[in-house]
Structure formats: structure tokens, C-alpha cells
BAMARTI-682621 format. One record per residue (C-alpha): residue in three letters; x, y, z. Coordinates in steps of 0.2 Angstrom, whole numbers, padded with zeros to 4 digits, always signed. Example, Ala and Ser with C-alpha at 12.3 -4.5 7.8 and 13.67 -1.06 7.14 Angstrom:
2
Ala+0062-0022+0039;Ser+0068-0005+0036;
END
This chain:
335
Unk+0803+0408+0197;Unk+0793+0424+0204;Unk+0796+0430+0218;Unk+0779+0428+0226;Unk+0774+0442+0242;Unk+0757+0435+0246;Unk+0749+0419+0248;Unk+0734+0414+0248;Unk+0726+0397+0254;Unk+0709+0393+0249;Unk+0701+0377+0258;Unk+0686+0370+0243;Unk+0671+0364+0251;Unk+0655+0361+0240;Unk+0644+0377+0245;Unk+0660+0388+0253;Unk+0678+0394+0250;Unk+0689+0396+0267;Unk+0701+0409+0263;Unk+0717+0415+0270;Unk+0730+0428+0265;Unk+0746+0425+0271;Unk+0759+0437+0268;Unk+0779+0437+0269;Unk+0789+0434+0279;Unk+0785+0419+0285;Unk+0767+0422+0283;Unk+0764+0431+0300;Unk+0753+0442+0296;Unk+0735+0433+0292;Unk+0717+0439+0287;Unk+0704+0426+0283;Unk+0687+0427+0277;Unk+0671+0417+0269;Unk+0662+0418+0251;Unk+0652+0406+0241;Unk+0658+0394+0229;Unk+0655+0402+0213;Unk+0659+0414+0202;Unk+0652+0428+0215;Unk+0663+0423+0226;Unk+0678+0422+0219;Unk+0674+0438+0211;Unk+0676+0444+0230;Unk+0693+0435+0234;Unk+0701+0448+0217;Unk+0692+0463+0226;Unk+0700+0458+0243;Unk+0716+0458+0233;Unk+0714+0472+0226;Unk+0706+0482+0239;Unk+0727+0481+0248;Unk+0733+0486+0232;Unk+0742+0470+0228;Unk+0748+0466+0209;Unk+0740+0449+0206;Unk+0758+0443+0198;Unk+0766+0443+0216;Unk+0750+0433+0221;Unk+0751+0414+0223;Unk+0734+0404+0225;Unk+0734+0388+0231;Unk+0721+0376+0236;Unk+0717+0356+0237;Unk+0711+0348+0222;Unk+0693+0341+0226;Unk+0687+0335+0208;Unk+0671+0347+0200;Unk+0671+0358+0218;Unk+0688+0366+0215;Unk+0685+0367+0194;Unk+0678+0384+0196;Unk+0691+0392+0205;Unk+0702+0386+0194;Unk+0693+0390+0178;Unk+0692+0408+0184;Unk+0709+0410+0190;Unk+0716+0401+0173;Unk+0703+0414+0163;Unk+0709+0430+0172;Unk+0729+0423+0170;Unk+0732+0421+0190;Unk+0746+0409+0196;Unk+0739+0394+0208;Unk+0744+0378+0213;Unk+0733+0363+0216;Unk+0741+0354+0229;Unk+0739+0335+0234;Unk+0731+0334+0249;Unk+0741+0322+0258;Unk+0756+0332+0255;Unk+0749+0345+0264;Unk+0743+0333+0278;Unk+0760+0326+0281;Unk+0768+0343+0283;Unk+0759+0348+0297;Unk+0766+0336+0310;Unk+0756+0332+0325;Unk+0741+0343+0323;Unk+0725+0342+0334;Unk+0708+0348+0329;Unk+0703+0352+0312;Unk+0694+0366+0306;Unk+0692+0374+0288;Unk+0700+0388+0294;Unk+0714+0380+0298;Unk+0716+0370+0286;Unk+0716+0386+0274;Unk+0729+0394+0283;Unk+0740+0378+0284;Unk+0738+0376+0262;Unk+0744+0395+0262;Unk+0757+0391+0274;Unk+0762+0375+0265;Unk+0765+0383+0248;Unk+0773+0398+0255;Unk+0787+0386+0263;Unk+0786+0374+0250;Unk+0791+0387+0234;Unk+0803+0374+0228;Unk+0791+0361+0224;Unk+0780+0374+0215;Unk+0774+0366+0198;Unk+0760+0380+0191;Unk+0743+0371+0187;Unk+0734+0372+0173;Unk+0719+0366+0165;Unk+0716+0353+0154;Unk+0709+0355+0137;Unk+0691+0354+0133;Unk+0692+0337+0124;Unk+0703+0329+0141;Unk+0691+0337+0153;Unk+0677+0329+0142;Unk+0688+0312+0139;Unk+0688+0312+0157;Unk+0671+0313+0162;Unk+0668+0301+0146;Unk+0679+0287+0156;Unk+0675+0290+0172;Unk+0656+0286+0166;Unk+0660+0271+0157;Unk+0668+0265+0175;Unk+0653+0266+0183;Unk+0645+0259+0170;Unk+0654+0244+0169;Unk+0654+0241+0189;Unk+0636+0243+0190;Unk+0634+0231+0175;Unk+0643+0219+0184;Unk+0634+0222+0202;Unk+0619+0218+0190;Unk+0625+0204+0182;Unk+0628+0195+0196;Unk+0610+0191+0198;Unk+0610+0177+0186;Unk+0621+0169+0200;Unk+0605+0165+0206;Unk+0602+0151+0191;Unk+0600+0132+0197;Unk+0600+0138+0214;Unk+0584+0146+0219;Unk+0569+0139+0208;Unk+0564+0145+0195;Unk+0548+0152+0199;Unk+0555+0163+0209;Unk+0570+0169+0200;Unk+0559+0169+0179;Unk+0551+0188+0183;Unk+0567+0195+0191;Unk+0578+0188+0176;Unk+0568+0196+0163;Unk+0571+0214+0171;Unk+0588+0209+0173;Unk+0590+0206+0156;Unk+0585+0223+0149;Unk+0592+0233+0161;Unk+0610+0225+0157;Unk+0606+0228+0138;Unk+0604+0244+0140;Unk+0620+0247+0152;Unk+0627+0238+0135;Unk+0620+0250+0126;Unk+0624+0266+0136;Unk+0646+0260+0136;Unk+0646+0258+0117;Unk+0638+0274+0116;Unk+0651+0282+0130;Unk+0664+0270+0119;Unk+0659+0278+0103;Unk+0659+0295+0109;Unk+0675+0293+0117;Unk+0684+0289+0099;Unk+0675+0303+0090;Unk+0683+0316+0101;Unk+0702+0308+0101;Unk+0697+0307+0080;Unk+0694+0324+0080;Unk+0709+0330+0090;Unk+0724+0329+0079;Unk+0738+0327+0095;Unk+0725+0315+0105;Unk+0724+0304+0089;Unk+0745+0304+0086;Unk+0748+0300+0105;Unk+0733+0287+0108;Unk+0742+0279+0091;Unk+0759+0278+0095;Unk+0755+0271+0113;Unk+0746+0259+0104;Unk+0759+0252+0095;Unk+0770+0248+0108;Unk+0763+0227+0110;Unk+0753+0223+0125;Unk+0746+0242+0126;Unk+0727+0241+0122;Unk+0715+0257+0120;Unk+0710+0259+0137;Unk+0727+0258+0144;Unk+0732+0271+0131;Unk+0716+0281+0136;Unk+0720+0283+0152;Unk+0739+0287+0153;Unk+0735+0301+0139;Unk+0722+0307+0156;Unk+0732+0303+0170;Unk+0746+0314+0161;Unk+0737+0326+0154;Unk+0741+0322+0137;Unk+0759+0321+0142;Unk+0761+0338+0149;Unk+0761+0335+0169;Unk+0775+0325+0169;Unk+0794+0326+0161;Unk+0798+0307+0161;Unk+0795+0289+0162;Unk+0801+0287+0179;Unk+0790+0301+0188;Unk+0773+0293+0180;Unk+0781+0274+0187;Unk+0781+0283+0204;Unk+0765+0289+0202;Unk+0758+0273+0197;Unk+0765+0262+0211;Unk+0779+0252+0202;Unk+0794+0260+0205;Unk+0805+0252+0215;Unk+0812+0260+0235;Unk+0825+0256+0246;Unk+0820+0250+0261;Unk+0834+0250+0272;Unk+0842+0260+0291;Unk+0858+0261+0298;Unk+0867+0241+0299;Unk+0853+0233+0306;Unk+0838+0236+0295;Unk+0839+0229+0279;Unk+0823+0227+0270;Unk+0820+0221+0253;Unk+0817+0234+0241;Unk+0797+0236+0236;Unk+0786+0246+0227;Unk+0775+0261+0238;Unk+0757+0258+0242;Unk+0754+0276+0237;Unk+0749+0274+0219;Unk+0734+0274+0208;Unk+0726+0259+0207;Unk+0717+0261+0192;Unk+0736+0265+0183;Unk+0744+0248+0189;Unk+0730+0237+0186;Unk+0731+0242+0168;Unk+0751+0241+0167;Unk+0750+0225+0176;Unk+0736+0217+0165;Unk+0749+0223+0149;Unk+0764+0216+0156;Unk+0754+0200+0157;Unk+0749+0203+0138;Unk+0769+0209+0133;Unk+0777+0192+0142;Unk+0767+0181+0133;Unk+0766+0191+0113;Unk+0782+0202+0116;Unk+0797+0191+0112;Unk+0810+0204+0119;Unk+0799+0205+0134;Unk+0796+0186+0135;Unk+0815+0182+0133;Unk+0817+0195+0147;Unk+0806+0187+0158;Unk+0810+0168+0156;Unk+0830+0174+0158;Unk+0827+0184+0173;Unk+0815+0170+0183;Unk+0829+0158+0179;Unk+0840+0168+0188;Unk+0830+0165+0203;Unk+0821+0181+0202;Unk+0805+0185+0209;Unk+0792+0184+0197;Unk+0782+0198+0201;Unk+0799+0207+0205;Unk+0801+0205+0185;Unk+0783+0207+0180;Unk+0786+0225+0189;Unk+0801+0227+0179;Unk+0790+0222+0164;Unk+0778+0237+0170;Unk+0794+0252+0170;Unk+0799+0246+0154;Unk+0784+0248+0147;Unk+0781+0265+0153;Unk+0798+0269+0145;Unk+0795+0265+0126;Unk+0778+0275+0129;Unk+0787+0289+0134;Unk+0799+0286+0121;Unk+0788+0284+0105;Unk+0779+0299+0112;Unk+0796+0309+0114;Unk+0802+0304+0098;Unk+0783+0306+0090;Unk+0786+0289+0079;Unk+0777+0272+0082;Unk+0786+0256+0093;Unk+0799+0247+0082;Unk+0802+0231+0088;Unk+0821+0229+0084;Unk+0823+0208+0090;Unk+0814+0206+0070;Unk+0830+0216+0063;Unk+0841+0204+0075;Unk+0853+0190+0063;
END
């Protein structure tokens, strides 16, 4: 690791960056200042840097991750080769303690302090590749796609209810909006598989998660995202954390002695879809369904298994993509 003399916390707003230098030790000696949000502005952070006659490798820049408002800095730090950390916002929230008041001033200095007391978490980020910055974008438009074709399908509720006078003009708008929200997903849909076609590592990966059974194409979409095409996380294990289906203790001295759960800090999006292919993997996978009916018999909770179901499928994904050969399903070889 580098050993890091200067710190700087920037908090990411949409029209301004809060920023604070903190130097060591122990980051007592501050200066904080304003620019824009964009390219000028960030210009000025480097001059500020420079203007002390800092080297830019003993400089650490770390700041929340706040979607498309934070992608400039982070295109022109990643451009210009200078370290920085996005860091969680909630991890930097639950360091503070009891804190009262907020400003962006603050809260600039505390991401600067955060990272300069935090050295051992530090995990360098960097930006995906054009084709998962697009894929991205890509799926986050088909979700609202689909949501709003639902919201907008929901009007033919209306059917044998209120009479049809009323409802024969609404229904005929109705109609071609929701074909053409059809129309614009199989276009996203289309354009989606055209750019993992054309990318030889997002083809190999978005295959060998799709031969694992129970794993569909938007589950393997979305894990090849949320892992940055396997890059932001080592194993199977950290991603089930991150997902909300491993397993803690829940447990405190000889008194307290809760059952052991899963954490409600997850993503949502990542256990619906592991949830809804454990359901297809118990019922088509004949390990996994063996496993299931064995372990309920047991006396075992059925979603305690399910959620067992979800880890190991995680696993053989991370295996197949470890080993960079497709799911072979050993119970066939089996006497």
C-alpha cells in the first residue's frame, strides 16, 4: 500500500464539489474550498494540489458515489492516473457517531477524515469499461421501462367494472402506448445482446453463468454489473453479503440468543433475482431438489433452505467463471 501524506475529501452535489484537504497526522491541518462540477473545476482541485507542491501519488481522493454526479470526477482522476476511493455512503455515516447538524462542508471533511482513518479498508476504484457503463445504463432503462409498462397496464383493470362507454377511448390510448413500451424493451433487449456479442469476455461470462440451471439472462446480466464483470469482488461469499443472503449470528453474552438471519442491508434487486432462481433450481435442478426435500424433512425451514439454495448458487457461478468452463452437472455421471 502507499503510504498516503494528503487526503482529500470531496462532497459531490449536482452543480458543486465541497472539498477538503486533510493532511497527516491525524488530519489536523484543514483547508477547504468550492468549484463547479465539471471539468473546470476539477481542473482547479489538481492546481490547488499542485500549487503546495504535493506529488499526486502521495495524494488519496475519496468521495461518495452519487451515480452520473460523481462520474466526472472520477473519469478525470481515472484519465490523469490519480488514486481515489468511492466510498459507501452509509459506511461513512455510521462512523461519525453522534453527530448534529449537517453541512457539505462537513460532510467533506468527515469523507477525508474517514478515509485517512480507514487506510485498511482501502480498495482503489476504478471505472468500468465502456460496454458495462453502457450495459448499465441499458438495464437500468429497461427497468423503468417495464415498471412503467406495468403502471400502464394496470388500466385494463378497469374492464367489466366501469362501463364501457367510459372506459372504449381510454383503452384505445392505452393500447398503443403499451405497444410501443413493447417495442422500446425489445429494442433496449436487443441492444443489450449486440454489445455482450461483441465483447469477447462479456460473451464467455454471460455463458458460463448461463449454464449453471435455474440462471436466466437477466440474472446473469446483472451479476456480470453488479460485479463489474467480476472484478470488484474476490469470492462467492462477499457478493452473498452483498446481496442479503448470507447468513449472521445473532447472538450476546448467555442471555441473547437469537436465531441466525440474513441482514436487511442488501440489494434488492440481486435477491429478488437469486431468490426467483433458487425457485427455478429446486424444481429442474435434481441435486438442488434432492437438497431441498432432504434438508425440509429435516425439520428445516424452508426459506432457511431456499437461502441455502441462493449461496450455492452464487458459488458454482463464481466457480465456472473461476475455472472459465461451463456448469457440469456431476448427479448425471452418478451410478
Amino acid at each position: 500500500m502507499k503510504n498516503y501524506l494528503f487526503f482529500v475529501g470531496i462532497d459531490v452535489s449536482k452543480l458543486k464539489l465541497d472539498v477538503t484537504f486533510l493532511e497527516k497526522p491525524l488530519g489536523k491541518k484543514t483547508f477547504h474550498f468550492l468549484v463547479s462540477n465539471d471539468v473546470k473545476g476539477i481542473k482547479e482541485i489538481v492546481k490547488q494540489l499542485n500549487s503546495r507542491k504535493i506529488a499526486l501519488e502521495n495524494v488519496l481522493v475519496s468521495f461518495e458515489d452519487t451515480g452520473v454526479y460523481s462520474l466526472p470526477l472520477g473519469c478525470y482522476l481515472t484519465q490523469y492516473k490519480i488514486d481515489y476511493w468511492m466510498i459507501p455512503a452509509i459506511e461513512i455515516k455510521r462512523s461519525k457517531g453522534i453527530s448534529r447538524g449537517k453541512t457539505d462542508k462537513n460532510d467533506s471533511k468527515d469523507i477525508a477524515f474517514y478515509a485517512l482513518t480507514h487506510l485498511h479498508k482501502l480498495r482503489l476504484t476504478q471505472l468500468p469499461e465502456l460496454s458495462l457503463m453502457e450495459l448499465k445504463l441499458l438495464f437500468t432503462e429497461r427497468e423503468k421501462l417495464l415498471k412503467t409498462l406495468r403502471i400502464i397496464g394496470s388500466t385494463s383493470e378497469g374492464i367489466g367494472y366501469i362501463p364501457k362507454e367510459a372506459m372504449d377511448d381510454v383503452l384505445k390510448i392505452n393500447k398503443v402506448v403499451v405497444k410501443q413500451l413493447q417495442k422500446a424493451i425489445e429494442k433496449v433487449e436487443q441492444k443489450m445482446k449486440e454489445i455482450i456479442q461483441s465483447n469477447e469476455q462479456l460473451k464467455l461470462q454471460n455463458e458460463l453463468i448461463q449454464s449453471i440451471p435455474g440462471v436466466g439472462p437477466q440474472t446473469a446480466l446483472y451479476i456480470i454489473l453488479v460485479t463489474k464483470s467480476f472484478q470488484s469482488f474476490e469470492n462467492w461469499r462477499q457478493v452473498a453479503c452483498y446481496a442479503g443472503v448470507a447468513p449472521f449470528e445473532y447472538s450476546s453474552g448467555s442471555s441473547i440468543k437469537g436465531r441466525t438471519k440474513v441482514n436487511h442491508l442488501a440489494d434488492k434487486k440481486l435477491k429478488s433475482l437469486l431468490n426467483m432462481c433458487a425457485l427455478n433450481s429446486k424444481k429442474h435442478d435434481t441435486e438442488l431438489k434432492q437438497y431441498y426435500e432432504r434438508k425440509v424433512a429435516e425439520g428445516k425451514s424452508k426459506m432457511l433452505v431456499l437461502n441455502n439454495i441462493r449461496c450455492k448458487l452464487l458459488g458454482r457461478i463464481f466457480a465456472t467463471i473461476n475455472r472459465g468452463t461451463p456448469y457440469v452437472n456431476i448427479k448425471k455421471f452418478a451410478a
